[in-house]
Structures are given as structure tokens and as C-alpha cells.
N, C-alpha and C positions, 0 to 999 in steps of 0.2 A: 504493500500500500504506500508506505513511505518513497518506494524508487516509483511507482506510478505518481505520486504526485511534485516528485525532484524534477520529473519529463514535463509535466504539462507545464511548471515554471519554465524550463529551458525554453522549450517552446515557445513562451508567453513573450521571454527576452528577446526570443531569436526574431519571432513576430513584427515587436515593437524597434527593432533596431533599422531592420529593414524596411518597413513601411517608414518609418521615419528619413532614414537614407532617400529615398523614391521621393519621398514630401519635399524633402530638402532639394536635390536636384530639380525636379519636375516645376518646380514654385520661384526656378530662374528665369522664367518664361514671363512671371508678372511684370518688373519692371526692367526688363531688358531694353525695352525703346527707348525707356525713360531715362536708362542714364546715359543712353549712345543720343539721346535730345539734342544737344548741344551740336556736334557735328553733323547731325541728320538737319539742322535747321538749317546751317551755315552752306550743306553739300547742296542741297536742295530749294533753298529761297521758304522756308515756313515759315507764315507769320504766328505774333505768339501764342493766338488762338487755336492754332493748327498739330502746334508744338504741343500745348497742353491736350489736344482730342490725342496723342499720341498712350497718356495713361488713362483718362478716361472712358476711350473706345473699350478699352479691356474690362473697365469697370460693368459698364454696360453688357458688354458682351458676356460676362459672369452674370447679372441679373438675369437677363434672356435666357442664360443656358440653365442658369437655375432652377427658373420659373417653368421651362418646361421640365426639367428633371422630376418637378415638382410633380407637374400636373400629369405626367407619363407614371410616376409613379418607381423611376428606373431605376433609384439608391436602393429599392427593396425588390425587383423587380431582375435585373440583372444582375449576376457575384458581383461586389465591390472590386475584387481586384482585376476584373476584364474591365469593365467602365473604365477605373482608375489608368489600368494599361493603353488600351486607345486612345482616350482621350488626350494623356504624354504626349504618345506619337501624333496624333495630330497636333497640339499647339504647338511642338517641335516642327513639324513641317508646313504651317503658316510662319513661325519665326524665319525659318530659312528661307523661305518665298520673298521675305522681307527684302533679307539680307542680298541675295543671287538677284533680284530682277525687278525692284522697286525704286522708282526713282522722283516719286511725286506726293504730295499728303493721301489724296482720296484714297487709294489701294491701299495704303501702309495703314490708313486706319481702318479701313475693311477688315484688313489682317487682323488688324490687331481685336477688330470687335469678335471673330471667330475664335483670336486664339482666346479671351476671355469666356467664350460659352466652351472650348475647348476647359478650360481648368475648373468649370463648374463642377467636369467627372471625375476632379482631383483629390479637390479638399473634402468634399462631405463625404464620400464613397471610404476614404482612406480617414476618416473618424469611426465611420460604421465597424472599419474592420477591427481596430483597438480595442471597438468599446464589445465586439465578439470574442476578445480576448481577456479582456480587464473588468472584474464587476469591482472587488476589491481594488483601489489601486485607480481608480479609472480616470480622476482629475490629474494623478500624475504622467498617466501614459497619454491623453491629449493634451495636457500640458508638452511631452516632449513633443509631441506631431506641431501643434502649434510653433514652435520652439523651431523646428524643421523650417515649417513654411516662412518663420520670419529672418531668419538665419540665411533660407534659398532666395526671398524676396532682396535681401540685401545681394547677395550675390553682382549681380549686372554690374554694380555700383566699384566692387573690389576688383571684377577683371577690368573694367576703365579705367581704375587707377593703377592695374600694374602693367598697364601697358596698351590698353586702350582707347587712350585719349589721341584725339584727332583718327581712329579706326574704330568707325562705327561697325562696321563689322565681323569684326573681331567678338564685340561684344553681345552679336546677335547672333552669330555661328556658334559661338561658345554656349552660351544662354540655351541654343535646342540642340546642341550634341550631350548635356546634361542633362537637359529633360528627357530624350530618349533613353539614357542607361535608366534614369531612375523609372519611365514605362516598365523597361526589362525586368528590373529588381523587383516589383511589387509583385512578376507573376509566378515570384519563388512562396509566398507565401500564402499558406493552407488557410481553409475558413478557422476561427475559434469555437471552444464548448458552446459560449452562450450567445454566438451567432444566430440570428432568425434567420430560418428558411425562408426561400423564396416568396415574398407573398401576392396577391394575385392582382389583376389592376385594380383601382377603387377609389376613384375619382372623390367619394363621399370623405376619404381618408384626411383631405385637408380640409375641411368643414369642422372636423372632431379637433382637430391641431386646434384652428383657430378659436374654438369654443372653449378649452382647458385654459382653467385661470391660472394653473401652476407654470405650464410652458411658456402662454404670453407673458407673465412678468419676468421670468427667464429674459424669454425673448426683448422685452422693455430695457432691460439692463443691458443686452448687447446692441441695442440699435441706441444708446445714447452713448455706449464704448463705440461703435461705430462710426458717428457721427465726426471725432476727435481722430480717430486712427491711421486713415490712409492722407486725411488732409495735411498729416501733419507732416507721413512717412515723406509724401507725394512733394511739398513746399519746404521740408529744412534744408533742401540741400540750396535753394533762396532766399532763405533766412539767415544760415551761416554764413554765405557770401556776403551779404549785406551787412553784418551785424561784424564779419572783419575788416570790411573795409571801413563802416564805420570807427572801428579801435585802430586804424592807421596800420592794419598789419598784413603784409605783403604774402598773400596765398594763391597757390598755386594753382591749377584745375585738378590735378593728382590730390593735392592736401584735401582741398573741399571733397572731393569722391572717398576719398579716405575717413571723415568724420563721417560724412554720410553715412557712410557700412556704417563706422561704428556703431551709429546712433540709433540705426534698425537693427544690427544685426545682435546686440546687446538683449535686445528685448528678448530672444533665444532664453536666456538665462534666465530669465524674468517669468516665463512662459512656467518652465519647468519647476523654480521655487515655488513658486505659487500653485501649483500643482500639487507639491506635496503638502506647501502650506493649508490649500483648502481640503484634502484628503482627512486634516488631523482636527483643522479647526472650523470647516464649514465651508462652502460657496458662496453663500450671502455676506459674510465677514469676510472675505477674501477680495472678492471681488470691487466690494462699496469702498475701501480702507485702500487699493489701486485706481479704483475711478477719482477719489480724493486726491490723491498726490497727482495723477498726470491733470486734473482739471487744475490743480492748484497750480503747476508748472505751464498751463497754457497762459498764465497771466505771469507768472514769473520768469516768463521769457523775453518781456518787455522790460523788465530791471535787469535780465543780464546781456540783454543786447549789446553790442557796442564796448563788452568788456576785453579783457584779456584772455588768452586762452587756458590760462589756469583755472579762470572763474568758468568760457563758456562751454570748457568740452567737460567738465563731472555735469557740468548744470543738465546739458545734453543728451550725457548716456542714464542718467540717472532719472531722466526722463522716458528715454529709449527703454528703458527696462522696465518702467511701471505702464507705460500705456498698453503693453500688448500680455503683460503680465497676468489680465484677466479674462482672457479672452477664449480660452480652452476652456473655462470653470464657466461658461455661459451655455458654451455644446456639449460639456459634464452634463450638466443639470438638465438639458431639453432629451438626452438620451437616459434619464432615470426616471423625466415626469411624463415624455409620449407617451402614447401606444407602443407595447414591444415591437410590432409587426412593422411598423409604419417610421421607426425611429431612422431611418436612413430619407424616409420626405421630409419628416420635421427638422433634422440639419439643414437640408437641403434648402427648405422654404425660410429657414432664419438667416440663410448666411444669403438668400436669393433679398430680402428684403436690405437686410442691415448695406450690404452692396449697393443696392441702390440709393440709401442715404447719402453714401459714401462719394456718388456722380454731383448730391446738391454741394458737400460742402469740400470739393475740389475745386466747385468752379466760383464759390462763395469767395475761400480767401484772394485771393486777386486782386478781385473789388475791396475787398476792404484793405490790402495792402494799397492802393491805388488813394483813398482815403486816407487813411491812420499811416502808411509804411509799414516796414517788415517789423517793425520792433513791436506792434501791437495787433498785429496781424491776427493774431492765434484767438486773444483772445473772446474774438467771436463764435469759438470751438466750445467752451467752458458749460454753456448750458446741455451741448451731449453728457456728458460724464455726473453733472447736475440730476440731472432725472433718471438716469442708471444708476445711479444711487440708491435714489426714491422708488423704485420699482423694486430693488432687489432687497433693501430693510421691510418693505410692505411684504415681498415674497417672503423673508423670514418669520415676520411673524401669524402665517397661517400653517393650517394642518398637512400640505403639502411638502414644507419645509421637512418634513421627517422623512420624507424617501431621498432627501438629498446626503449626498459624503455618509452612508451609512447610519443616518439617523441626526447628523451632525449638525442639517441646516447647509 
């Protein structure tokens, strides 16, 4: 009994390593155009409207692909790890289509809206498979997938800075020669014990989602984490620039892409703490106590503006590491309050929605930099993380709170 249960742990690791690996590669694909922007604007004449549809199209293109994922029913519907698989290969060979034979905004954003409905069969399908593996344990094992995605999203960012800059395609070639291994690597691993079977289509199935008051306030908490998230992933690497030159200090395109990873890729680490952290002490305490500190950081970005780099790179990663910190403990919690059957559309339709928030308030800061400047940019972000709060203390104190972190809240 004891070497039967030493195996399904092995397992459980081997599982979790490798869907993680897949996450992390495959999620190179998000902001690949984004950080080749710069040279793709300058090779090709895009104005700054054009430049920004370049990470938005993907945002969009994740909503759409969601929304039908949703409505098809296909996270429960199809195994997670074929979904997960093709979908790789495809946003990998939109990226390279990018790369080899585009040379104007309208198709490179076409691309890029496909390869976003491409990664919709990334991230919720390769949540489902963890949480078929993890009942105990299960905020910390999407905390590391989370951890993956944010780690892979920073990615684009670190092959521009070592060697990328001025070779946009370097960092788009590279970007889907990753996300195909990581297609490959997913289709090594087995379904888990507490995997649901296939379940049958059932259109009615998101009707019940949206009825349950335990999921929506789940859901509440990650659409005001949402709100603050990709805006912010999306504009520091414009913020930083701004906020050196304002301190008089002389940076390079290489230094700037280098904070940048930092500043997302930190959040990694961030993902995972807080993973174990709500495993011991709750999801609702976990996640309100991280929505605190990055909202509180969306306004204390305007007093570290313009400082030195001593003050503005801890300010930065310390920031990096709390906004994405709660962000697996929102897909914890909607995978312990759904329907068992149905728990692969209830990701699906949270991350389908929260997504789309994500398209207002990309294209919000602009305008208010355009107003205010970079130094108070953000904090127009502050009221997401405000009400993510307030949704997920209301979710603690009702009777639903008991099926979360194992009774923990």
C-alpha cells in the first residue's frame, strides 16, 4: 500500500513538472510581438495605435477562443492534453507566419488575434489537468502552472534583451520553436485519479456556472485581479522608460527588456508562494492580502517614479511578484466550487471573461498616461484589485467558503 501510494506521488510530481514545463514554453507565444514592438514598428511604418493592436489582438483572440471553448463545451469535452497539444502547434505556426512572411499591421494582427484563440487551448485545459492530479495540494500545483505561464509570458522580453534587439525575428522564431516543444511535452503526460471523464455537450452547463454564488465571487475576485494585470504587464516596460529618463539615467533598450522580464517574470515566484501560502491558510486571505499590496503599488508607482534604481527596481519586482501572486488561488477555488463534470468550462469561461476586461484596461492607460503621464498612469488600475477584495472577504464569509483549501476558506 505504502509503494502504491510513493507511485501515484511520483507521478503526481512527474505530472506537475511537465505540464508546467509545456505552460512555461507554450505561454512564449503571448507577448512575443510585444517585445519585438519596437522594431516591428520602426521595420514596418506602425503607428502607435497599430503597435498596441499588436498585444491586444491576442487578448481578444483569447476571449473569442474562450468563449467558444466555453460554449462547445471542449475543456470537458476533449482530453486536456490533445487540446493543450494542438492548440501549441498552432499559435506556434501563426507566430512563425508572423515572422517568415508579414510585413504590414492588418495580417500580423490577424495573426496574432488566432494565435490568442490558439492559447485559449493552453491555459484552462493544462489547469484541468493538475487539478486531475492535485485534490490535496491543489492551490500549490496551479500556483506553479500559473508560475509557468508568467515566467513563459516574460520570456519574449529576455531573448530581446540577449540578443534580440533590433531582430524582430529572432524573437518570434524563438517564441514558436518553444511553444512547439512545450505542445510535445504535454502529450507525455497520463490523465490523473481525480480527472473527470469525458463529459457530454451541455450547452445548459454555463447557465448553472453562472447561477452559483460561490464561483461568481471567485470569479469577482479574479476579474478585479484582472483588470490591474496584463495592463500593467502590457505598459511597465513605458513606465520604466519614462520614469529613467525622468531620474536622468542613461538606459539602454537591452537594460529596459531586462527589468521588464524581471518585473513579470518574478511574479513566477509569487504564483507558487502563495500557492502554498493559501493551501495552509485559505484563498480568501490569500488572495485579498495580494490584491492589497499590488493595488496599493498601483499608486505607489507615482512616488517612485523618477527615482533611482535602487528605489525603482525592488519597488518593481516587489510589485511583479504580488500582482500575479493570486491569480492560480482564483482557478483553485472555481475548480473546488463548479460542477465536477463541467470544471474544465468554468476555467475556461473565467479566464474567457477576466480576458476581456483585460482588452478595456490596455487600451484605458494610454489615455490616461496622455493626461496625468507615466508617473500616475496606473493609478486608474486600483479600483480592479478594490472590488477583488470585496468579493472575495464576502466569499469568505459564507457556507461555501468550507469547500475551499480543504475547509480552510
Amino acid at each position: 500500500m505504502e509503494s502504491s501510494h510513493q507511485s501515484v506521488a511520483s507521478r503526481r510530481r512527474r505530472a506537475l513538472v511537465v505540464v508546467a514545463a509545456a505552460e512555461l514554453l507554450a505561454m512564449s507565444l503571448w507577448f512575443s510581438a510585444t517585445a519585438a514592438a519596437p522594431e516591428l514598428a520602426a521595420e514596418w511604418g506602425l503607428t502607435a495605435t497599430e503597435t498596441a493592436w499588436l498585444t491586444i489582438a491576442v487578448q481578444l483572440g483569447f476571449v473569442a477562443g474562450a468563449f467558444l471553448s466555453s460554449a462547445l463545451t471542449l475543456s470537458d469535452v476533449i482530453r486536456p492534453r490533445y487540446l493543450f497539444a494542438a492548440s501549441a502547434a498552432a499559435g506556434a505556426g501563426f507566430t512563425a507566419l508572423i515572422a517568415g512572411f508579414v510585413n504590414a499591421a492588418t495580417p500580423a494582427i490577424a495573426l496574432r488575434f488566432l494565435t490568442g484563440m490558439a492559447l485559449a487551448g493552453v491555459y484552462p485545459p493544462g489547469m484541468k489537468i493538475l487539478a486531475g492530479w492535485f485534490e490535496e495540494g491543489r492551490g500549490f500545483a496551479i500556483g506553479v502552472l500559473v508560475g509557468s505561464l508568467t515566467v513563459g509570458s516574460a520570456l519574449p522580453h529576455l531573448l530581446r534583451g540577449l540578443g534580440g534587439v533590433g531582430q524582430p525575428r529572432v524573437v518570434l522564431y524563438g517564441a514558436a520553436a518553444l511553444a512547439a516543444v512545450g505542445g510535445l511535452l504535454v502529450l507525455f503526460v497520463e490523465p490523473g485519479p481525480h480527472q473527470a471523464p469525458a463529459a457530454p455537450f451541455d450547452p445548459s452547463a454555463i447557465g448553472r456556472i453562472l447561477r452559483d454564488r460561490g464561483t461568481m465571487l471567485a470569479n469577482g475576485g479574479y476579474f478585479g485581479h484582472m483588470w490591474e494585470l496584463y495592463a500593467v504587464w502590457t505598459w511597465i516596460p513605458a513606465y520604466l522608460a519614462a520614469s529613467l529618463a525622468a531620474g536622468g539615467i542613461e538606459a539602454s533598450s537591452e537594460l529596459a527588456s531586462m527589468l521588464t522580464f524581471g518585473t513579470i517574470a518574478i511574479g513566477g515566484l509569487g504564483a507558487v508562494a502563495a500557492g502554498i501560502a493559501a493551501d495552509r491558510a485559505g484563498r480568501t486571505a490569500i488572495t485579498s492580502a495580494s490584491m492589497v499590496v499590488s493595488g496599493v503599488a498601483c499608486i505607489a508607482a507615482g512616488f517612485a517614479f523618477g527615482s533611482s534604481l535602487v528605489v525603482v527596481v525592488p519597488f518593481v519586482l516587489i510589485w511583479g511578484f504580488a500582482i500575479v501572486a493570486d491569480s492560480a488561488q482564483f482557478s483553485a477555488a472555481v475548480s473546488e466550487l463548479a460542477e465536477e463534470s463541467y470544471v474544465g468550462t468554468a476555467l475556461t469561461l473565467q479566464t474567457a471573461i477576466g480576458f476581456l476586461l483585460t482588452t478595456i484596461s490596455i487600451q484605458l492607460i494610454p489615455f490616461v498616461a496622455e493626461m496625468v503621464g507615466w508617473q500616475w498612469a496606473f493609478t486608474a488600475l486600483t479600483i480592479g484589485p478594490a472590488l477583488g477584495t470585496l468579493a472575495m472577504l464576502r466569499l469568505r464569509g459564507l457556507p461555501e467558503a468550507g469547500r475551499l483549501a480543504g475547509g480552510r476558506g
